[in-house]
C-alpha positions in Angstrom: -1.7 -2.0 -27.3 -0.8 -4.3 -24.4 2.2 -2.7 -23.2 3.5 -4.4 -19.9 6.5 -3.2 -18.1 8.0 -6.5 -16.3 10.0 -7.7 -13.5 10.2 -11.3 -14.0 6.7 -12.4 -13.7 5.7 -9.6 -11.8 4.7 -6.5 -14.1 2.9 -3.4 -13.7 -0.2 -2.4 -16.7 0.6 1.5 -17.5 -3.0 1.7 -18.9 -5.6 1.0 -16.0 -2.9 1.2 -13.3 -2.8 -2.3 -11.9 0.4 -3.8 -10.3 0.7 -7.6 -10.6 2.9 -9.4 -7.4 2.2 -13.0 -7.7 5.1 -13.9 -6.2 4.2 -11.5 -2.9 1.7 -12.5 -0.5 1.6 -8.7 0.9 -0.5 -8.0 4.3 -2.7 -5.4 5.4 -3.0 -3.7 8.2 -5.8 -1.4 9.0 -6.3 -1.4 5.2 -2.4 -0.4 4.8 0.2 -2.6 3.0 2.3 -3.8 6.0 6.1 -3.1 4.8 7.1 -4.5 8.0 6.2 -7.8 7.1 7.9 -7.8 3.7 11.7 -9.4 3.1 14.4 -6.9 1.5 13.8 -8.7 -1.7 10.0 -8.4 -1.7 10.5 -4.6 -0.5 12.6 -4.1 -3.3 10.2 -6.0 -6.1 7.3 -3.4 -5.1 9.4 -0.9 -5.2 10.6 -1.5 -8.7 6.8 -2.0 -9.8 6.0 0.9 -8.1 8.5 3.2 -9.8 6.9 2.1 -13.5 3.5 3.3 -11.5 5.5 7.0 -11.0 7.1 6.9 -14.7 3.2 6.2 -15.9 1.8 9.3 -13.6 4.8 11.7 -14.1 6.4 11.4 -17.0 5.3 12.9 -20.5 6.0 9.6 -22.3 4.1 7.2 -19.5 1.0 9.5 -19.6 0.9 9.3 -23.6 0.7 5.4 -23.2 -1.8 5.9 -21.2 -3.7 8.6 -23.4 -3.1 6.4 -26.4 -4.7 3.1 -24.9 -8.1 5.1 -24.0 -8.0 6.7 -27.3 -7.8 3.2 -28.9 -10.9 2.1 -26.3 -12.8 5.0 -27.2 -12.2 4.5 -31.0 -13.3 0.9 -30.5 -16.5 2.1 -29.2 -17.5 4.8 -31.7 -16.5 1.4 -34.2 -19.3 -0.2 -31.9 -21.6 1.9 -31.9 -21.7 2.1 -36.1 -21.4 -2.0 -35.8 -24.0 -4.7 -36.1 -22.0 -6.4 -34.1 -18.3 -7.0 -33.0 -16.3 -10.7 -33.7 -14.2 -11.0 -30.7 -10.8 -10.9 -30.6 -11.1 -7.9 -32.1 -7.6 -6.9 -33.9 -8.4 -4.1 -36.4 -11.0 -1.8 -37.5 -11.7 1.4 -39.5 -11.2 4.1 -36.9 -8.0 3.2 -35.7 -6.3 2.3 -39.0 -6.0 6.2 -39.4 -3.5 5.9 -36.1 -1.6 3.0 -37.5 1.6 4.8 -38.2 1.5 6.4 -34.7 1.5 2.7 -33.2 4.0 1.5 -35.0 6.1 4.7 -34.1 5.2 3.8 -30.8 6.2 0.4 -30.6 9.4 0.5 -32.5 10.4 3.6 -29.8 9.4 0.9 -26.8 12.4 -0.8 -27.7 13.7 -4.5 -27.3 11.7 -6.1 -24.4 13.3 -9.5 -24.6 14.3 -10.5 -21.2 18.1 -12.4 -21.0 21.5 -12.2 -19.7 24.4 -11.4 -22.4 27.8 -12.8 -22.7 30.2 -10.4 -24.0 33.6 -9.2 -24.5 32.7 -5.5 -26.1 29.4 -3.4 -27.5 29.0 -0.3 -29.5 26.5 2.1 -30.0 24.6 3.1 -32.7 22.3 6.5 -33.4 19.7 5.5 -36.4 17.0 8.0 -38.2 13.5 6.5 -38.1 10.4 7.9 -40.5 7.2 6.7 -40.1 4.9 7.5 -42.8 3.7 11.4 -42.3 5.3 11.3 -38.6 8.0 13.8 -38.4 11.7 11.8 -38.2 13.1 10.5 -35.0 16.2 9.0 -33.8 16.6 5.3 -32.2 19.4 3.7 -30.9 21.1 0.0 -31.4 23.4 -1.6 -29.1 25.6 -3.9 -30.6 26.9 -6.7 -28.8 30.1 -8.5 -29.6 31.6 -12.1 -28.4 35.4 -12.4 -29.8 35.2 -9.5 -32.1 32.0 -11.7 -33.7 28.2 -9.5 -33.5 26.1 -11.6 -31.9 23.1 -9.2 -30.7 22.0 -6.5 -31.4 19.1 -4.6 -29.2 17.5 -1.6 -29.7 17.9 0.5 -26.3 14.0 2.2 -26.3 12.0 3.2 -23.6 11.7 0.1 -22.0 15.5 -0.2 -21.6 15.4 3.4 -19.8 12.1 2.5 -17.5 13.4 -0.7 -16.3 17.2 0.4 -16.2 15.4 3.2 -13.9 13.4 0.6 -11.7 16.8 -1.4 -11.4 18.5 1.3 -9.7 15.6 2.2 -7.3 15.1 -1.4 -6.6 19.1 -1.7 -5.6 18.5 1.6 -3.3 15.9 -0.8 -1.3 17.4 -4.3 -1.9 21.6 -4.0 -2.6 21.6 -7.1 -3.7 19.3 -7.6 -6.4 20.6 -9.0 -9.8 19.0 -8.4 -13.0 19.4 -9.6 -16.7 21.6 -7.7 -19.0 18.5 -6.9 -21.4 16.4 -4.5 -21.0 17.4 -4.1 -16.9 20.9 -3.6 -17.4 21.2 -1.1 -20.7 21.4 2.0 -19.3 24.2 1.1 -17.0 26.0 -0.2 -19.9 25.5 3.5 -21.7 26.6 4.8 -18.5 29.9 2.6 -18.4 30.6 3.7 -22.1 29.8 7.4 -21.7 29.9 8.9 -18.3 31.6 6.0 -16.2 32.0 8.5 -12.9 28.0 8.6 -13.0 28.1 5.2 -12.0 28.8 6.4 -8.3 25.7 8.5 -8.3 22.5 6.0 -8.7 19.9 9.2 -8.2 21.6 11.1 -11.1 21.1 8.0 -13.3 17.6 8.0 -12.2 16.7 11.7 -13.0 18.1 11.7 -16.1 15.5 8.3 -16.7 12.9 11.0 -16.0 13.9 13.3 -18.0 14.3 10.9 -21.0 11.2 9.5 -20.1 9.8 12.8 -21.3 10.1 11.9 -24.9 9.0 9.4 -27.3 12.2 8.4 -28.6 13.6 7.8 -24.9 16.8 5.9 -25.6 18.3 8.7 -28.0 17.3 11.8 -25.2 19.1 9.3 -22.7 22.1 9.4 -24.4 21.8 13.4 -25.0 20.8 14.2 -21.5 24.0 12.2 -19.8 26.3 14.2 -22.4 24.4 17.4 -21.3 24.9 16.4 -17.7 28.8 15.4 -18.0 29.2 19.1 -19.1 28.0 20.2 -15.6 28.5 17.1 -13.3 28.3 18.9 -9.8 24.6 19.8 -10.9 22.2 17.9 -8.0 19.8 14.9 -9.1 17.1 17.7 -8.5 18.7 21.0 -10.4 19.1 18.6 -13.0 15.7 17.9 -13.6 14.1 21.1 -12.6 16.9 22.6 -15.9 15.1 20.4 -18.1 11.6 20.8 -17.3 12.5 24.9 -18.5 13.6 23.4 -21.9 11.4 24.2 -24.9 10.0 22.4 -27.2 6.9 22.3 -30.0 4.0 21.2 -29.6 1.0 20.9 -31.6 2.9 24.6 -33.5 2.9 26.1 -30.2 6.2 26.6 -28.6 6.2 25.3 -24.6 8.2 24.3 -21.8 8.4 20.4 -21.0 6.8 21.3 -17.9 4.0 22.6 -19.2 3.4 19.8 -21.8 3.7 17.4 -18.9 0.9 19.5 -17.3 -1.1 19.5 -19.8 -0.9 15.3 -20.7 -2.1 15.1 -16.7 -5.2 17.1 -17.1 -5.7 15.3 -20.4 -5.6 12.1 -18.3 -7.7 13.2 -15.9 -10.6 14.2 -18.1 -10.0 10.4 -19.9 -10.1 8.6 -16.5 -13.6 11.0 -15.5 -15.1 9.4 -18.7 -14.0 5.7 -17.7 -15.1 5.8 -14.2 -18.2 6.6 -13.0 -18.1 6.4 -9.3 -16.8 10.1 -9.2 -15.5 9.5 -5.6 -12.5 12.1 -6.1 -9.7 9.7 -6.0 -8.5 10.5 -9.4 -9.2 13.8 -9.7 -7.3 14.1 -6.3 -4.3 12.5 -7.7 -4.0 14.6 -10.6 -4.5 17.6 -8.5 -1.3 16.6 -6.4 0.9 16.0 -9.5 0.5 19.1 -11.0 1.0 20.7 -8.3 4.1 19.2 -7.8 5.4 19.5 -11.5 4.1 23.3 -11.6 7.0 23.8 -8.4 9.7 21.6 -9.7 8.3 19.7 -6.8 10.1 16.2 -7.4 9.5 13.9 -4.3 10.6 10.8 -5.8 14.1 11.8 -6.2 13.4 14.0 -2.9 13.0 10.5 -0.8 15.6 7.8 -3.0 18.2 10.9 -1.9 16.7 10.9 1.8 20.2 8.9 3.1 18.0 9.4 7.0 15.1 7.1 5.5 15.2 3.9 5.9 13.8 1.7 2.9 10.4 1.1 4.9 9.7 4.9 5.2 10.9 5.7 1.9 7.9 3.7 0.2 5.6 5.5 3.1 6.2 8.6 1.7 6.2 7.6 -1.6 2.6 6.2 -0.8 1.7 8.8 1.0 2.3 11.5 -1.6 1.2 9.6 -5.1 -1.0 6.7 -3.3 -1.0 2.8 -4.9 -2.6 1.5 -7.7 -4.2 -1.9 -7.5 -2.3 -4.6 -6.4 -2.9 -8.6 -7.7 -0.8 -10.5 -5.3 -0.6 -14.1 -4.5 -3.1 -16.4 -5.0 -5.4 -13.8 -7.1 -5.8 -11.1 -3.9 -6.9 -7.9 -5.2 -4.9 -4.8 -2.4 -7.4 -1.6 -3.4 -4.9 0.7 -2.3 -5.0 5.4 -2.9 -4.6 8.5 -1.5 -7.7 9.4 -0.1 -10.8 7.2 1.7 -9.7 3.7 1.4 -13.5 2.8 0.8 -14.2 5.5 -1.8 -10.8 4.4 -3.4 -11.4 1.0 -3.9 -14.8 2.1 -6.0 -12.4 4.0 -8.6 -9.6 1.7 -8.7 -11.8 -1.5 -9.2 -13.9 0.5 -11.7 -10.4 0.7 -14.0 -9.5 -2.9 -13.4 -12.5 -4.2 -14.5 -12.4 -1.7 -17.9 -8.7 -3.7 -18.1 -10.0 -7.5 -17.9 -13.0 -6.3 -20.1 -10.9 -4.6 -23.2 -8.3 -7.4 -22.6 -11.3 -10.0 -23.4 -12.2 -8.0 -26.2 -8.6 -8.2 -27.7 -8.6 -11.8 -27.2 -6.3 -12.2 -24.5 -6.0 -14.7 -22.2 -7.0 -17.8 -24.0 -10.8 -16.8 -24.0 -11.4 -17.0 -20.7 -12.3 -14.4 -18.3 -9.9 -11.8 -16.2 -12.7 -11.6 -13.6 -12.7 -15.5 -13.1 -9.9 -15.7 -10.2 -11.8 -12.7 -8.4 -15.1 -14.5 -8.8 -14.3 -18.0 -7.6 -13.5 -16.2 -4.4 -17.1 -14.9 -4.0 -19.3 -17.9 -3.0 -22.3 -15.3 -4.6 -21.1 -15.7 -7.7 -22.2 -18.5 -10.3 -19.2 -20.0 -12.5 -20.4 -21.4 -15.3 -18.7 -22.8 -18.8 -19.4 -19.2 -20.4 -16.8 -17.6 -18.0 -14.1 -19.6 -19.7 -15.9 -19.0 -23.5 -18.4 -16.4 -24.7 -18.9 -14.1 -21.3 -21.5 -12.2 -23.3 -23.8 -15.1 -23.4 -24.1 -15.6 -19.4 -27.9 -15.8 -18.3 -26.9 -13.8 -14.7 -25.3 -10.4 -14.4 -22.0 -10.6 -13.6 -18.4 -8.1 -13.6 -18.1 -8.6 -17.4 -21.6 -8.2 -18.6 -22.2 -4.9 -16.5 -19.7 -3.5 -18.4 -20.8 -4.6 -21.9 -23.6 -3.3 -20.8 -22.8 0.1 -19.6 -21.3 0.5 -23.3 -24.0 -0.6 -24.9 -22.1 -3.5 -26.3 -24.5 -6.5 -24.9 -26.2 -8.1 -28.2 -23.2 -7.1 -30.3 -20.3 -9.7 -29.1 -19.8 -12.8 -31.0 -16.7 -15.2 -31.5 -14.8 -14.9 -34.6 -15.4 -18.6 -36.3 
């Protein structure tokens, strides 16, 4: 259930919205990211981040990670509340088992994620059927690499491969001269090469046809059907494109419905999961959500809108960007937390750091990071705050209130923690 999309170190968490630069020590001015100050190559690092944040928000298969990572939380704690108590890290229990099959579904869908440069004389592709247990059948697909007519790889081009081939090309429209590893960045250029060569010429194309995969499960396989379906009609704009495929039909849940209004209804799905995980209720999120269906519901795409804008320079391209969708949480260098949205930076902040703190709590839980705490860079920098040897052990037991214990608290889950022996 920890599904990172990364960019080197950097990466960007598709469940609680948080951004992670620790390579960038990004400014503010006036409580806004100063762009001005940033190199072509860090410009083009938040930019590729920033486009997993729009493929999270906007895309049918982004919002369903999403959805499926609070259904998991909220599982956990109907487990909880049946529970004695809880033996952190916490891998299994009862009330998820019954979702196992859609996990796996999901995971084997994601794709290879190994990060490396290929070397290679030829590669083939390969469409394979996929059944899950009671999950209806789905199709994946395997690239197969070859070095001197000898197979030496083989990777299986998943969503991952079609979100970061995605970022790639928006991060070349900000900084031309970023270079990437063959797997995943580099996959969907390769099925380009293969398929559709003369797409090559046209990065935004490439792009909306990410989004478009990006509204199914099985993203590889619609990649590979969508740039056959756009070949047929190649003179088709970036924007035409996508707004043609939004009409298209499909079933869900027995009811027959337009991928536009699925995607609709997975944002006001999210929104009512993110109203139950925050409790600030300063409008930021509900705000958000407001704004993207309104955009979906007239064909409204501003993301391929500004990476077309040829009279924008890079800077005002992620101004508008901002403007429009706002900024999730941003960890820079050094551990600085950038509380960043669309609305009253203040009131923001309240919302945002709510969800980061649900992140470095569940992650605990899960038995990330080695035992110790998420919250422990952020509180070394607060002089108010005691560190003690529970913060790097058994948070649960601190005598003092502190980030995580609020939240254990809040979900009744103080009493119930232990370590697994």
């Amino acid at each position: 259930m920890n599904h990172l999309e990364n960019s080197s170190i950097n990466s960007y968490n598709p469940s609680w919205f948080v951004i992670s630069l620790p390579e960038i020590d990004i400014k503010e001015i006036a409580g806004e990211i100063d762009f001005e100050s940033m190199t072509p190559k860090e410009l083009g690092i938040y930019a590729h981040e920033y486009t997993h944040y729009i493929q999270n928000i906007c895309t049918a298969n982004g919002l369903k990670s999403s959805l499926l990572s609070y259904i998991y939380f909220e599982q956990l704690l109907i487990h909880a509340n049946k529970s004695d108590y809880l033996e952190i890290p916490i891998k299994s229990f009862p009330e998820w088992e019954s979702k196992a099959d859609l996990d796996r579904m999901y995971s084997i869908c994601r794709g290879s994620s190994s990060d490396e440069n290929l070397d290679f004389d030829s590669y083939n592709l390969l469409i394979e059927k996929l059944k899950i247990g009671s999950l209806n059948e789905t199709k994946i697909v395997k690239v197969e690499f070859f070095k001197n007519k000898i197979k030496f790889k083989e990777v299986n081009f998943g969503v991952l491969c079609v979100k970061e081939g995605m970022a790639h090309y928006v991060q070349k429209i900000i900084d031309a001269n970023v270079q990437h590893s063959t797997v995943p960045y580099l996959m969907v250029e390769l099925i380009c090469k293969k398929l559709f060569p003369q797409i090559l010429d046209h990065p935004t194309k490439i792009i909306a046809i990410c989004i478009a995969a990006l509204h199914f499960q099985n993203s590889g396989y619609h990649f590979i059907r969508l740039l056959n379906n756009y070949k047929v009609n190649p003179a088709r704009t970036s924007e035409q494109f996508l707004k043609d495929e939004l009409d298209v039909k499909i079933v869900s849940n027995n009811e027959s419905k337009s991928i536009k209004e699925f995607v609709i209804e997975l944002m006001n799905e999210l929104g009512e999961k993110l109203n139950r995980f925050t409790k600030s209720k300063t409008g930021h999120f509900k705000s958000l959500i407001k704004n993207l269906i309104d955009a979906e519901q007239n064909y409204h795409s501003l993301f391929l809108n500004v990476m077309n804008g040829n009279n924008l320079s890079s800077i005002e391209k992620l101004r508008e960007l901002k403007a429009h969708y706002g900024t999730p949480t941003i960890r820079c260098k050094d551990g600085k937390l950038l509380l960043q949205g669309t609305g009253e930076e203040e009131e923001v902040a309240l919302e945002m750091l709510e969800l980061l703190s649900h992140t470095i709590f569940f992650s605990r839980l899960r038995g990330e990071n080695e035992g110790y705490c998420g919250f422990l860079s952020i509180c070394s920098n607060d002089k108010t705050i005691e560190i003690t040897n529970m913060c790097y052990t058994k948070q649960w037991e601190r005598k003092t209130p502190c980030a995580f214990t609020s939240i254990a608290e809040a979900w009744g889950l103080m009493g119930k923690l232990r370590e697994k022996e």
